[in-house]
N, C-alpha and C positions, 0 to 999 in steps of 0.2 A: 763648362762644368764637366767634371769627372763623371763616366757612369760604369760601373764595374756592373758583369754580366756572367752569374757562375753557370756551368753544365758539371754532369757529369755522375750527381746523384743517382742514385736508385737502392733496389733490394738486392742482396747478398748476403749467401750464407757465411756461419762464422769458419773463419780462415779465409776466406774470400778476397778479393780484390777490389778496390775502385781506382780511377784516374779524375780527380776535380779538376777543373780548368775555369781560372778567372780571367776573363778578357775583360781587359781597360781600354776605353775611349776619352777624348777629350786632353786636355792640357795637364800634363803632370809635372811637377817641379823635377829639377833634374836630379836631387838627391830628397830619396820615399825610401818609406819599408813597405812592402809586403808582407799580406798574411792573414793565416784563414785562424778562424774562430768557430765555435760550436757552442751552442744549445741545446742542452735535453730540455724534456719536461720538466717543471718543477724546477730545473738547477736555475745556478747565475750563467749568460756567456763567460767563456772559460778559449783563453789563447792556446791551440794546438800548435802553430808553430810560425815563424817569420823568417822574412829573408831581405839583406839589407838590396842596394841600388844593384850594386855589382854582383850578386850572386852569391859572395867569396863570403860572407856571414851568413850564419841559422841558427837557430833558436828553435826548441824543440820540447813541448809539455813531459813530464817522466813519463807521462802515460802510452806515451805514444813514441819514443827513444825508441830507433832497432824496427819499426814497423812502416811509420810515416816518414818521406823524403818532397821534402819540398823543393821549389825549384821557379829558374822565372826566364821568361825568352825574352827579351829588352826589344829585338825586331820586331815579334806581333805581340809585343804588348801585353804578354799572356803570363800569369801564375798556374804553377799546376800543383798538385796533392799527391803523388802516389800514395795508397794506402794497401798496405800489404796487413796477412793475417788479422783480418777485422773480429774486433767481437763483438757481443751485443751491447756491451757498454756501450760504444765507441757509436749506438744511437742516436742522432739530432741531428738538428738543422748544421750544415754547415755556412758559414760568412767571407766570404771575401772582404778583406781591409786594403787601404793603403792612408799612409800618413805621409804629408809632404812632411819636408827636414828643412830647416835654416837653420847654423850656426849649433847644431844639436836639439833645436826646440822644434816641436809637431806646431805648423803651423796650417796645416787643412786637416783635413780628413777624411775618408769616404767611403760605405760602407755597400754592400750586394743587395739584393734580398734575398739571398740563401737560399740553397740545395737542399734536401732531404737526403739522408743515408742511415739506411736501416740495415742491422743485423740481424737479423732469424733464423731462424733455423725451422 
């Protein structure tokens, strides 16, 4: 069984910095995507961004274009977040995903129990 394990949250003011890190354990199919997700209050989960097997695809919410750089170390198993200039929006839970692939179809899937990242000021 897959078990993805985020660090990395905390408090920051706006313009501020974080680095998320998903470490994956367990059995992974050999072609997944990557990719964190967030939660505010009150909203839906909402995809901030992904990244294919190889690294060499991203996908990136408007909101977050030019600030957030995702990224994945295939040796430790690891996803990371850079998030630059944060604002208060950019408030919630963060998620760590991955979704196996066959043939183009998501055939697992598996989800963190998410980070906290607050912006205040």
């Amino acid at each position: 069984q897959v078990q993805l394990v985020e660090s990395g949250g905390g408090l920051v003011q706006p313009g501020g910095s974080l680095r998320l890190a998903c470490a994956a354990s367990g059995s992974i199919f050999r072609s997944n995507v990557m990719g964190w997700y967030r939660q505010a209050p009150g909203k839906q989960r909402e995809l901030v961004a992904n990244i294919n097997t190889g690294g060499s695809i991203t996908l990136y919410a408007d909101s977050v274009k030019g600030r957030f750089t995702i990224s994945r170390d295939n040796a430790k198993n690891t996803m990371y977040l850079q998030m630059n200039s944060l604002k208060p929006e950019d408030t919630a839970v963060y998620y760590c995903n991955v979704r196996e692939i066959v043939a183009g179809s998501t055939v697992g899937e598996y989800w963190g129990q998410g980070t906290q990242v607050t912006v205040s000021s």
